[in-house]
N, CA, C and O atoms as a DFTB+ gen file, in Angstrom:
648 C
 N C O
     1  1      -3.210       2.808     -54.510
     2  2      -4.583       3.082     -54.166
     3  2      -4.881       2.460     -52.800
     4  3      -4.721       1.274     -52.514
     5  1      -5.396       3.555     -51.892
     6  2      -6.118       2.791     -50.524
     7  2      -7.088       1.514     -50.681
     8  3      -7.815       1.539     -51.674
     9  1      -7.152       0.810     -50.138
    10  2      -8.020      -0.159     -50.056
    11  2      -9.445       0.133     -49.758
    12  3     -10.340      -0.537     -50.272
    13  1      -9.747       1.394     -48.709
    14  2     -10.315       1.757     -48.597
    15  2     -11.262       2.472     -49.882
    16  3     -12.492       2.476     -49.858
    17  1     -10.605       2.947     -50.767
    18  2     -10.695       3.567     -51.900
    19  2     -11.643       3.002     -52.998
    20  3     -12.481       3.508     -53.744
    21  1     -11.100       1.573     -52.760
    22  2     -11.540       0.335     -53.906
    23  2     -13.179      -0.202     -53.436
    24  3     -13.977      -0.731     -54.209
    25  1     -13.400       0.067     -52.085
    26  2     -14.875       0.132     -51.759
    27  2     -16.010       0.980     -52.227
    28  3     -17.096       0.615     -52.676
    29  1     -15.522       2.240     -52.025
    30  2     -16.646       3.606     -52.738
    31  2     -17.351       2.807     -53.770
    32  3     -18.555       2.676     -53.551
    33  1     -16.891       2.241     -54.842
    34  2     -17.756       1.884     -56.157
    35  2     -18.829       1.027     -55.755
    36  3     -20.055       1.060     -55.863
    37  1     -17.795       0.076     -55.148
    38  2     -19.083      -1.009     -54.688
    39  2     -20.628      -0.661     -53.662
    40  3     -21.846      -0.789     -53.789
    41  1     -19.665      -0.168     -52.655
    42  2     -20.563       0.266     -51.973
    43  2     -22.005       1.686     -52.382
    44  3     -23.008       1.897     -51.699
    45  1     -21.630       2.339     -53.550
    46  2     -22.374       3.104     -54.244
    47  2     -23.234       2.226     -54.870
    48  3     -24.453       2.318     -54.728
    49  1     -22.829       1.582     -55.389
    50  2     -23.397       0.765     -56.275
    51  2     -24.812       0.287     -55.410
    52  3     -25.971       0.527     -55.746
    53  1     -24.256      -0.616     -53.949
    54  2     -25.007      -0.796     -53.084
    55  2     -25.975       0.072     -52.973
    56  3     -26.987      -0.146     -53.638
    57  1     -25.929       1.126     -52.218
    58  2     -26.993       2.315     -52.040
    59  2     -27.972       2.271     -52.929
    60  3     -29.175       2.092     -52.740
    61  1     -27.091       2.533     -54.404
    62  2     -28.194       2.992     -55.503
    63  2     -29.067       1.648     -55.739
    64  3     -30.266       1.758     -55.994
    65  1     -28.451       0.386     -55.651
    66  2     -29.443      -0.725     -55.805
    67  2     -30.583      -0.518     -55.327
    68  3     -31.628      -0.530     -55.978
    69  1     -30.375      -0.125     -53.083
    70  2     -31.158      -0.428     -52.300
    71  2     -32.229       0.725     -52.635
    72  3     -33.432       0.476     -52.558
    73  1     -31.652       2.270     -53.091
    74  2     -32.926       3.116     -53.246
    75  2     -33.785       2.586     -54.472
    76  3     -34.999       2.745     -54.592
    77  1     -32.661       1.708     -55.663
    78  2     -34.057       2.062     -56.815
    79  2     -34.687       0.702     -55.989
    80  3     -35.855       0.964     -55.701
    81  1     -34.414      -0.272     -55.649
    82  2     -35.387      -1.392     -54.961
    83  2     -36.679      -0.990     -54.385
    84  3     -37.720      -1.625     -54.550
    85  1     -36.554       0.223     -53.619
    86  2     -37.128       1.017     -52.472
    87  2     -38.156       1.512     -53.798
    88  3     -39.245       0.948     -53.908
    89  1     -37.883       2.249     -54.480
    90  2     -38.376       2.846     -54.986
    91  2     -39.090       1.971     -56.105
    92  3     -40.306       1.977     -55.912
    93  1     -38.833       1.450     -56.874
    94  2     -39.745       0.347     -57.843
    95  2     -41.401       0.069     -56.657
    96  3     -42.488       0.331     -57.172
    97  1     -41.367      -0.405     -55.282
    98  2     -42.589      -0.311     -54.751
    99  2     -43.836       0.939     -54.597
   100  3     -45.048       0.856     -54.400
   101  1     -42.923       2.087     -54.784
   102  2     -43.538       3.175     -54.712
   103  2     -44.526       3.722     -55.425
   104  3     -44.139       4.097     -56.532
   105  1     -46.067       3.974     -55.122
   106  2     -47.214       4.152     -56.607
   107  2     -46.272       5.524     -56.956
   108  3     -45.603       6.158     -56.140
   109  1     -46.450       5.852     -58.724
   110  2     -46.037       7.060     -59.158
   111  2     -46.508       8.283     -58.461
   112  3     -45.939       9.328     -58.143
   113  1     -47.929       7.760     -58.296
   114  2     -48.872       9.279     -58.210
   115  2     -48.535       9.755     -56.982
   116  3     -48.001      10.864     -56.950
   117  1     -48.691       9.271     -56.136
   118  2     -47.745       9.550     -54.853
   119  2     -46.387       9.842     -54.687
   120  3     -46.103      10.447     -53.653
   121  1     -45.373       9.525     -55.546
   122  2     -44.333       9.923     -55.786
   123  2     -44.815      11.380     -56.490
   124  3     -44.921      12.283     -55.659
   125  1     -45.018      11.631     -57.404
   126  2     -45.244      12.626     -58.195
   127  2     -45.505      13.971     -57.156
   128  3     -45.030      15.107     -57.139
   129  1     -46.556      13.217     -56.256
   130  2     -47.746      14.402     -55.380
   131  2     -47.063      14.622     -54.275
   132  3     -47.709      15.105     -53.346
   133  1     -45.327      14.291     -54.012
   134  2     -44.879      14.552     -52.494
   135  2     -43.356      14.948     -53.611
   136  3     -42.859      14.835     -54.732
   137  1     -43.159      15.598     -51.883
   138  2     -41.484      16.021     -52.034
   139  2     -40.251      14.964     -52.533
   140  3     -39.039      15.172     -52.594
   141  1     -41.190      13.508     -52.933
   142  2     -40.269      12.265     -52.643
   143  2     -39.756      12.402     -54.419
   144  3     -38.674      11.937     -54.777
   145  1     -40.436      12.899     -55.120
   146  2     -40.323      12.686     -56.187
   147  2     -39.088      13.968     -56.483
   148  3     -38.393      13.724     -57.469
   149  1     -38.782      15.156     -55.813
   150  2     -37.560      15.773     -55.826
   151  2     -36.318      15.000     -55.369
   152  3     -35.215      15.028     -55.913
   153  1     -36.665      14.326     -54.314
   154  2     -35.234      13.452     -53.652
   155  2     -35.152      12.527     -54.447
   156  3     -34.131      11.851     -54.321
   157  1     -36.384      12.003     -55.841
   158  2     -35.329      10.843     -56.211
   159  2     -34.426      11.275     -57.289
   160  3     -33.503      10.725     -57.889
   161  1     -35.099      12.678     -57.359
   162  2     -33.867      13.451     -58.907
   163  2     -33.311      13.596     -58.411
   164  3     -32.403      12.833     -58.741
   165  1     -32.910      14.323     -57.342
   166  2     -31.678      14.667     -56.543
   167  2     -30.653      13.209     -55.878
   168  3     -29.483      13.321     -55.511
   169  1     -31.327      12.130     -55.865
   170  2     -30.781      11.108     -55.278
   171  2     -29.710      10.480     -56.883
   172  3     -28.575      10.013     -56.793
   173  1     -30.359      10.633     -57.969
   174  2     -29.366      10.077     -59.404
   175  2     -28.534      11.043     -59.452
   176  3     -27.380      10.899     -59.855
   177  1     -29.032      12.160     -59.038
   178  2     -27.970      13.616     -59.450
   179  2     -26.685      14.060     -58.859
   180  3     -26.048      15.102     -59.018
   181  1     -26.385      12.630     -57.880
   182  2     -25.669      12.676     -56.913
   183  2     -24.463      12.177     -57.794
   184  3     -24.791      11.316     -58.611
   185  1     -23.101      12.549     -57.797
   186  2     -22.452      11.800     -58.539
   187  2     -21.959      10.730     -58.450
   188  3     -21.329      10.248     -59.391
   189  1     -22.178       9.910     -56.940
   190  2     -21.873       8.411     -56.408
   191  2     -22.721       8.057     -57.452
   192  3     -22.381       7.499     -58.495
   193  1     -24.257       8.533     -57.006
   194  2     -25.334       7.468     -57.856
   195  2     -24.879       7.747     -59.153
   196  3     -24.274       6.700     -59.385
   197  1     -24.764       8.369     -60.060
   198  2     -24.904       8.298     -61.150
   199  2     -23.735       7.452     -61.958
   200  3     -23.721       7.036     -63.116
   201  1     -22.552       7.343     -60.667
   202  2     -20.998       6.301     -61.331
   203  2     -21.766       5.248     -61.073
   204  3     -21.649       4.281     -61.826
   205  1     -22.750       5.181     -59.929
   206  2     -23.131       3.568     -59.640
   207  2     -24.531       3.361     -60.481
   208  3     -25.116       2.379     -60.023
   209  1     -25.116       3.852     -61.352
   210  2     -26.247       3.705     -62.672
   211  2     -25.313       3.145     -63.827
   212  3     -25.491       2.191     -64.583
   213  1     -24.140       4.143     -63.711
   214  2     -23.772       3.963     -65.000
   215  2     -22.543       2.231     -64.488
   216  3     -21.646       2.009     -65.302
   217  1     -22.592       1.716     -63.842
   218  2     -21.798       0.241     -63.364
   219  2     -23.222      -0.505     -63.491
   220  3     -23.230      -1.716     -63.715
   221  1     -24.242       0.104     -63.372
   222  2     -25.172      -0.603     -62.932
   223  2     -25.643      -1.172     -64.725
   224  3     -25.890      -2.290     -65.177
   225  1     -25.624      -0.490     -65.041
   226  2     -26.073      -0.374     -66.659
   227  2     -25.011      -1.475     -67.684
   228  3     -25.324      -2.281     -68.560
   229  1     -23.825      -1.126     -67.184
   230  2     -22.474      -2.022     -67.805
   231  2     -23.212      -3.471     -67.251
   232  3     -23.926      -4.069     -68.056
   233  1     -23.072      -3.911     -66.164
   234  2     -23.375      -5.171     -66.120
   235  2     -24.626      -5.619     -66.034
   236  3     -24.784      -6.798     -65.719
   237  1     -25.740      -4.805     -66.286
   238  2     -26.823      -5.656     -67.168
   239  2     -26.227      -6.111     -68.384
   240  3     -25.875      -7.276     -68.569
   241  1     -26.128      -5.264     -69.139
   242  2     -25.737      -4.998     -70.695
   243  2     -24.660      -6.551     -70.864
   244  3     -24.656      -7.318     -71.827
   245  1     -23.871      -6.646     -69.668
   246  2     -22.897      -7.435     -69.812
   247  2     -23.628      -9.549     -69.277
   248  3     -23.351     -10.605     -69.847
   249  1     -24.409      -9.340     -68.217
   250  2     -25.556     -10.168     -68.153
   251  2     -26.445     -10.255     -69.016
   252  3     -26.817     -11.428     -69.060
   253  1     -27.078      -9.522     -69.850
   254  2     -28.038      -9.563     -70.891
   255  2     -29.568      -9.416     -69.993
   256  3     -30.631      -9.979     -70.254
   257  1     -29.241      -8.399     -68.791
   258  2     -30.735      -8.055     -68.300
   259  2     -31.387      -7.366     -69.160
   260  3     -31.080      -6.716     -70.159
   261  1     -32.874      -7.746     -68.305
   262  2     -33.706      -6.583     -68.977
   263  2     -34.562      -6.118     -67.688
   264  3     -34.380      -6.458     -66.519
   265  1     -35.435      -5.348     -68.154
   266  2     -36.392      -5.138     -67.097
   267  2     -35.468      -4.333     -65.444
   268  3     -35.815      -4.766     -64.345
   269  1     -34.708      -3.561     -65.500
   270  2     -33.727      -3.134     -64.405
   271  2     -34.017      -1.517     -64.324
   272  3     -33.814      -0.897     -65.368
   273  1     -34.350      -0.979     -63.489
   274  2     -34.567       0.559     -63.207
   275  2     -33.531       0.843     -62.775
   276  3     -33.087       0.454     -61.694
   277  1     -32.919       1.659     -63.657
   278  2     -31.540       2.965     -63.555
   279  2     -31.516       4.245     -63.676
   280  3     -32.408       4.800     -64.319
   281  1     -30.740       4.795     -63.227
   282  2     -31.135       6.231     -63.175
   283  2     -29.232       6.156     -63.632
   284  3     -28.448       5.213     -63.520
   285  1     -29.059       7.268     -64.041
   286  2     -27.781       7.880     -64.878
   287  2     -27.386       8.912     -65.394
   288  3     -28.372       9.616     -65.177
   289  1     -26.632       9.599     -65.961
   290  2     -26.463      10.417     -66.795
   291  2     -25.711      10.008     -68.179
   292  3     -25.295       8.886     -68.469
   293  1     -25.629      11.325     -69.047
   294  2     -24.742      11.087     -70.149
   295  2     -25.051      11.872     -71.125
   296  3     -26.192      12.321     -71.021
   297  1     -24.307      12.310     -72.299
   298  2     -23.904      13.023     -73.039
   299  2     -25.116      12.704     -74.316
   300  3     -25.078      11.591     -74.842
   301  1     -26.071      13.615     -74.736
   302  2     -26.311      13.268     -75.812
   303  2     -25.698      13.050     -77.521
   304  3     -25.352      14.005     -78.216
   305  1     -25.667      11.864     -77.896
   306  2     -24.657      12.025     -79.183
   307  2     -24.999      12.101     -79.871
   308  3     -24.302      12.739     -80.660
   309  1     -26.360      11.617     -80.437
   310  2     -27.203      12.018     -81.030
   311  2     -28.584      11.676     -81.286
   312  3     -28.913      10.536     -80.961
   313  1     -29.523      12.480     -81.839
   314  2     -30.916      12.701     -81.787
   315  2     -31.071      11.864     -83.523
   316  3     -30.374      12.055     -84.520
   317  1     -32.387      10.825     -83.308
   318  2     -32.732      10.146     -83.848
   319  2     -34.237      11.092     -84.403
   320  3     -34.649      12.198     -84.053
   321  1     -34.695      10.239     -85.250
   322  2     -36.170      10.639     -85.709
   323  2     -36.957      10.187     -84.406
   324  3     -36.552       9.494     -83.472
   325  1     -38.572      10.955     -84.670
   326  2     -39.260       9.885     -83.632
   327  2     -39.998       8.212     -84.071
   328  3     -40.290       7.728     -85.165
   329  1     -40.071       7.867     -83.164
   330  2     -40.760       6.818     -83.495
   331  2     -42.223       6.938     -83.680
   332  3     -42.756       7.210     -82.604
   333  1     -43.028       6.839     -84.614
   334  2     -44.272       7.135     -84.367
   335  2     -45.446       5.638     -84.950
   336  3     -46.533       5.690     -85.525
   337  1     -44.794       4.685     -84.584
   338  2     -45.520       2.989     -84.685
   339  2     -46.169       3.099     -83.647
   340  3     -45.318       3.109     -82.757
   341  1     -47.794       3.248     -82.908
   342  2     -47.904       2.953     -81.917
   343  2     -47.786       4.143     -81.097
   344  3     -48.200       5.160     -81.655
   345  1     -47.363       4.280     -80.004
   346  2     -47.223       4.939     -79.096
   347  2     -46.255       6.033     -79.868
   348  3     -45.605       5.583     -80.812
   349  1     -46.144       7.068     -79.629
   350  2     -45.175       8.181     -80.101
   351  2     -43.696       8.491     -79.041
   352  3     -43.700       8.934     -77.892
   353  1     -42.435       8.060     -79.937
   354  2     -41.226       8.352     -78.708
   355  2     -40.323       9.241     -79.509
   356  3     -39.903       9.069     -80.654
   357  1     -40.143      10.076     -78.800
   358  2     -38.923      10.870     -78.877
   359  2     -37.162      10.478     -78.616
   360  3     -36.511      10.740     -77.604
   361  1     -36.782       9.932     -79.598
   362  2     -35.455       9.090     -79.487
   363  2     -34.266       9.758     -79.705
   364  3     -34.146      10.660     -80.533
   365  1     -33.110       9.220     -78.772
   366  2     -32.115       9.637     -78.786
   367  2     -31.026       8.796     -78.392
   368  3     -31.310       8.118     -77.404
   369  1     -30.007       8.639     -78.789
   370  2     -28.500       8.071     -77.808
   371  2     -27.802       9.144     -77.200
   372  3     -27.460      10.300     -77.449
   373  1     -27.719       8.193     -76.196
   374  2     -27.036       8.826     -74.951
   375  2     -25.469       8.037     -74.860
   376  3     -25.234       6.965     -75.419
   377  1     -24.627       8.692     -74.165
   378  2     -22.911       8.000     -74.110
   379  2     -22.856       8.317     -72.936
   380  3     -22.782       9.490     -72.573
   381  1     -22.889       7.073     -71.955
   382  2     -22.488       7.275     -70.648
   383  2     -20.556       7.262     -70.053
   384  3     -19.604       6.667     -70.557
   385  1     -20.604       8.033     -69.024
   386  2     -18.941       8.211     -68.938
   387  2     -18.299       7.251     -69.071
   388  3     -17.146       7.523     -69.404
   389  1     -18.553       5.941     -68.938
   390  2     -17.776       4.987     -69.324
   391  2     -17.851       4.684     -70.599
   392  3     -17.147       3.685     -70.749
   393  1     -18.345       5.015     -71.659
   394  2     -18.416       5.051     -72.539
   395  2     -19.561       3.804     -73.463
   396  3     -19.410       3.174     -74.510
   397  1     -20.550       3.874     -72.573
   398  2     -21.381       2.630     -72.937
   399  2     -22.239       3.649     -73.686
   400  3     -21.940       4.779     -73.299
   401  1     -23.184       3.663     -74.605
   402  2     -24.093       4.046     -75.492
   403  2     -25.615       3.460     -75.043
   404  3     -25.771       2.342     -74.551
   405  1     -26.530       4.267     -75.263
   406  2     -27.929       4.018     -74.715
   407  2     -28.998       3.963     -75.792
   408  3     -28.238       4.713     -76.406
   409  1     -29.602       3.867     -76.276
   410  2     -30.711       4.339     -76.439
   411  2     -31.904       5.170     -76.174
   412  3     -32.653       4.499     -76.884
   413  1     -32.445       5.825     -75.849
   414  2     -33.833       6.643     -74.722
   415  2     -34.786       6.607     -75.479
   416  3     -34.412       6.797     -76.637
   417  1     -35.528       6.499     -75.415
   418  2     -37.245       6.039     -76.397
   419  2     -38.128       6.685     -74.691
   420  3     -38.354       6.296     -73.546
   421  1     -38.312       7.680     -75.437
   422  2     -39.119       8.358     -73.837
   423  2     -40.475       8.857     -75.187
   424  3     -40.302       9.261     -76.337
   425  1     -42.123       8.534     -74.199
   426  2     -43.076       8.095     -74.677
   427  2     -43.482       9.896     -74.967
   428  3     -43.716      10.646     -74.019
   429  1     -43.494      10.156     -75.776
   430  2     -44.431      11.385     -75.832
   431  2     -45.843      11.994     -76.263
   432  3     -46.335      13.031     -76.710
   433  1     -46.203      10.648     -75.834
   434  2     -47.781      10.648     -75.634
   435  2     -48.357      10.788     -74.362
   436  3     -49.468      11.240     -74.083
   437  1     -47.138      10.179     -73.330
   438  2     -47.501      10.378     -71.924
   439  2     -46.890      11.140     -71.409
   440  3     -47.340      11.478     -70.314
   441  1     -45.704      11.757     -71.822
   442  2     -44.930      12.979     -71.178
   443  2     -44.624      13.741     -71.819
   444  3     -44.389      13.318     -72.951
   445  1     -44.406      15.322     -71.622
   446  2     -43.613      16.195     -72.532
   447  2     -42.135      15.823     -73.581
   448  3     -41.128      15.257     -73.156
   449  1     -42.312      16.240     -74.815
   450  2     -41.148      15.953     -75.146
   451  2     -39.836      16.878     -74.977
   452  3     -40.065      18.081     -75.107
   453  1     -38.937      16.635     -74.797
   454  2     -37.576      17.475     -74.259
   455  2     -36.958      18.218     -75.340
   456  3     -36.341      17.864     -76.344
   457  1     -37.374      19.619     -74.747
   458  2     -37.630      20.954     -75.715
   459  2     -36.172      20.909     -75.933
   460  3     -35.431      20.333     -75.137
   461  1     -35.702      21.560     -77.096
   462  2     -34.154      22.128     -77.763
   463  2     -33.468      21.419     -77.433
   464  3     -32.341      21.850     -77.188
   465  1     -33.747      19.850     -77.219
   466  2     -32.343      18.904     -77.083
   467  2     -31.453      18.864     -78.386
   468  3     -31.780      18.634     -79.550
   469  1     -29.999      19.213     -77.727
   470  2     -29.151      19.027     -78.531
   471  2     -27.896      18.682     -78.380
   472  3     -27.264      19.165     -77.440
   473  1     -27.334      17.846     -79.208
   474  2     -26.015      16.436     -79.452
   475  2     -25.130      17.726     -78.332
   476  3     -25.292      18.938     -78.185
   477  1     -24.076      16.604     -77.646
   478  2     -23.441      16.868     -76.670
   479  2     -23.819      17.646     -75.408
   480  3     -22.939      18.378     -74.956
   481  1     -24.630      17.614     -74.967
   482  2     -25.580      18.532     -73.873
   483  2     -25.730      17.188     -73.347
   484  3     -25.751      16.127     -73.972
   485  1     -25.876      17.491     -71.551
   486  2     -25.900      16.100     -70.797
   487  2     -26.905      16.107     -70.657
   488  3     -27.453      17.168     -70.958
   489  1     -27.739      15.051     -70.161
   490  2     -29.043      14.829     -69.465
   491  2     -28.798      13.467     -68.543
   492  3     -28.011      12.530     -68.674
   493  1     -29.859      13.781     -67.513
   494  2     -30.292      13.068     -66.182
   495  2     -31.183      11.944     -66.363
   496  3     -32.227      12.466     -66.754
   497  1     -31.373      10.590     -66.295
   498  2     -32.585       9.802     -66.813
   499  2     -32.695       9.010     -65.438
   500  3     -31.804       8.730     -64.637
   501  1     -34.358       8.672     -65.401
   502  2     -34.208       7.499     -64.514
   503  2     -35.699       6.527     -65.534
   504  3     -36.768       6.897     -66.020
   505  1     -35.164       5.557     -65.471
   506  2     -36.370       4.503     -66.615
   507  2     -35.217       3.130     -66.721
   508  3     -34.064       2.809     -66.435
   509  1     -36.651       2.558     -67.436
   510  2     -36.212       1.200     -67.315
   511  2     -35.059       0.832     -68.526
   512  3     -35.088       1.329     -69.651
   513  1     -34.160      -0.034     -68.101
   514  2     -33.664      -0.851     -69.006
   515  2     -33.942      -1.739     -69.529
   516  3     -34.488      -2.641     -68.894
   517  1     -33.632      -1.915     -71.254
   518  2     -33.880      -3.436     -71.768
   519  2     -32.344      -3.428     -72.599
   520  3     -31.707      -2.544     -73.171
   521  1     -32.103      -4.961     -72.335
   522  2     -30.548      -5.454     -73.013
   523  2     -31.331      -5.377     -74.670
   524  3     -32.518      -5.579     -74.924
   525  1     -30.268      -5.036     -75.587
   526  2     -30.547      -5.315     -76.741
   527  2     -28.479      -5.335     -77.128
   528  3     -27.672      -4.590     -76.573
   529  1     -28.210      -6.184     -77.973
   530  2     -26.899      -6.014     -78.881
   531  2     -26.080      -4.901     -79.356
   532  3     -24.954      -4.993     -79.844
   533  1     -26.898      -3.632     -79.124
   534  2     -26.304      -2.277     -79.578
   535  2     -26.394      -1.658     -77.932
   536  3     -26.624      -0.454     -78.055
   537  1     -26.333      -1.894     -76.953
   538  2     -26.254      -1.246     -75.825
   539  2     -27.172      -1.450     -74.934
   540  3     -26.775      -1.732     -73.803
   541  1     -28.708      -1.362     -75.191
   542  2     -29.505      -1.352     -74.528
   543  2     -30.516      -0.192     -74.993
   544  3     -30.258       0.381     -76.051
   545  1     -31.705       0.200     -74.227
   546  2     -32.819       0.827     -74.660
   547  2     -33.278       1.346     -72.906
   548  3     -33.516       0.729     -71.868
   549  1     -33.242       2.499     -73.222
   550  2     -34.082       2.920     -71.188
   551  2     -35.605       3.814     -72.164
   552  3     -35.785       4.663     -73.038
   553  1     -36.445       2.820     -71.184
   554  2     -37.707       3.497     -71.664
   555  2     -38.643       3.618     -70.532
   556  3     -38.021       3.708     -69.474
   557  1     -39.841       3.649     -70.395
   558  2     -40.502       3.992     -68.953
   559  2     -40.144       5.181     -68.409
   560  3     -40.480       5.384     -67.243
   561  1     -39.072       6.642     -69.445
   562  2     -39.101       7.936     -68.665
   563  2     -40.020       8.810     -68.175
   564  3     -39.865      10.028     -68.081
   565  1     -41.097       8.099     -67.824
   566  2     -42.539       9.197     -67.956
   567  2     -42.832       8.138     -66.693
   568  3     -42.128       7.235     -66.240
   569  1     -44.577       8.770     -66.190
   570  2     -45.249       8.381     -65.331
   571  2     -45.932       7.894     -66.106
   572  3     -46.160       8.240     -67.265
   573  1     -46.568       6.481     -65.133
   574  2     -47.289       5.444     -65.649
   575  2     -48.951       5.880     -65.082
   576  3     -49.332       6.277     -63.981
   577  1     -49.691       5.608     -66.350
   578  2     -50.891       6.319     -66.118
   579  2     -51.572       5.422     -65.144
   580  3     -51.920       6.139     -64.206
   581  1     -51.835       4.501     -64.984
   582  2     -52.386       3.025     -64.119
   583  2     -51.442       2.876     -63.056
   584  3     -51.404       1.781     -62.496
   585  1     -50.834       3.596     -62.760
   586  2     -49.896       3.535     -61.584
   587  2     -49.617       1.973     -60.645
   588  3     -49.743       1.610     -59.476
   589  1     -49.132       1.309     -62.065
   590  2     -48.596      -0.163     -61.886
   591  2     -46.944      -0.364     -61.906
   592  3     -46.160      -1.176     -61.417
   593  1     -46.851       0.788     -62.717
   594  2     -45.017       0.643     -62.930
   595  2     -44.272       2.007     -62.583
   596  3     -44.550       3.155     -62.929
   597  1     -43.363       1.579     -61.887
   598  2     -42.276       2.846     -61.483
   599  2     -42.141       3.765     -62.601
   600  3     -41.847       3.450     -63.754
   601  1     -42.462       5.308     -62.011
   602  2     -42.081       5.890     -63.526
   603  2     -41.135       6.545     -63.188
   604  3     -40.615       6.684     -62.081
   605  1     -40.814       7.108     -64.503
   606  2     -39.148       7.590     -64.788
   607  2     -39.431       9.764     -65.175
   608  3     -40.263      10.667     -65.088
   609  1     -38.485       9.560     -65.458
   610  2     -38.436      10.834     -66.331
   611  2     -36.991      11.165     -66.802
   612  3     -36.075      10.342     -66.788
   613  1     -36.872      12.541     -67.248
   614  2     -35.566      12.680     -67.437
   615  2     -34.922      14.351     -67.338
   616  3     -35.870      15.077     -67.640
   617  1     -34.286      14.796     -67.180
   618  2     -33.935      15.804     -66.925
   619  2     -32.849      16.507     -67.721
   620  3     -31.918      15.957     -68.310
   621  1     -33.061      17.566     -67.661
   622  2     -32.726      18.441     -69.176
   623  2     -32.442      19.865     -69.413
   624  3     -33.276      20.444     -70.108
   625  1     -31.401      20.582     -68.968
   626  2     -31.393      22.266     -68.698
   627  2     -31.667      22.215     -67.520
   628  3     -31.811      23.417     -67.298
   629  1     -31.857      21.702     -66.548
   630  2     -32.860      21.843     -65.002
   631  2     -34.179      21.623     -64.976
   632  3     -34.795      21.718     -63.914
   633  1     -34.858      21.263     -66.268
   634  2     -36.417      20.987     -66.504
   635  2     -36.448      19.478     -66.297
   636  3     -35.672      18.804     -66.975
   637  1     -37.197      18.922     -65.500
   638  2     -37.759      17.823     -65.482
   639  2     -38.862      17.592     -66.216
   640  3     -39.874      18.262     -66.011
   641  1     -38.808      16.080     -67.694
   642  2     -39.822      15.613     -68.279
   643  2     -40.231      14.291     -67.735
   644  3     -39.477      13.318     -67.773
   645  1     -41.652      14.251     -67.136
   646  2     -42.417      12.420     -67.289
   647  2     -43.766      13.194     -67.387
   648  3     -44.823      12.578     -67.516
């Protein structure tokens, strides 16, 4: 292997840090109301970013972060009931290519829920992480109504939900 070679990861990794950094300052609604909010789907959809979400995700999980905005992909494995304590979520695990397992708890009180999802079909996410013992949990896929917290969404057939 080039030496050169052994950089790409890292340096992806880099990028994707510096955009979601960039982006955590950004109000939603303004994201939402400009073209910026296409470049940031298109920016996870990239397949650097999405090897460097899914590194990014391993070593929270492996630190025991929480609170970390990732964007990723991965395989749905399977569809859970919803949660309906509180806020209403539409749940699912996700299996990222490295083979880490997710959780998604995306709010469907504040966003559409993701029509005809079904086990092994990929999807696109960007939301927050929390460490938990079984993998972790990405939640925040929606826009935040008080436009205090970065929102997420997730992507699905080519349909974007927040």
């Amino acid at each position: 292997m080039k030496p050169r070679s052994k950089l790409r990861p890292l340096f992806a990794l880099l990028i994707f840090a510096l955009a979601m950094a960039l982006l955590n300052g950004v109000n939603k609604q303004q994201l939402l109301d400009s073209a910026d909010a296409q470049e940031q789907i298109a920016l996870v959809g990239d397949g650097k970013s999405i090897a460097a979400g899914d590194v990014l995700i391993a070593e929270a999980f492996r630190s025991g972060r929480s609170n970390v905005q990732v964007g990723a992909e991965g395989r749905v494995a399977r569809i859970l009931s919803d949660d309906n304590e509180g806020s209403r979520h539409q749940r699912f695990l996700l299996e990222l290519e490295s083979g880490h397992s997710l959780l998604i708890a995306h709010n469907i009180d504040l966003a559409p829920r993701v029509d005809n999802l079904r086990e092994g079909e990929l999807l696109e996410f960007y939301g927050e992480y929390e460490w938990n013992e079984k993998g972790g949990v990405i939640h925040w896929t929606h826009h935040d109504p008080s436009g205090k917290h970065a929102g997420g969404w997730l992507k699905y057939q080519g349909r974007v939900y927040q």
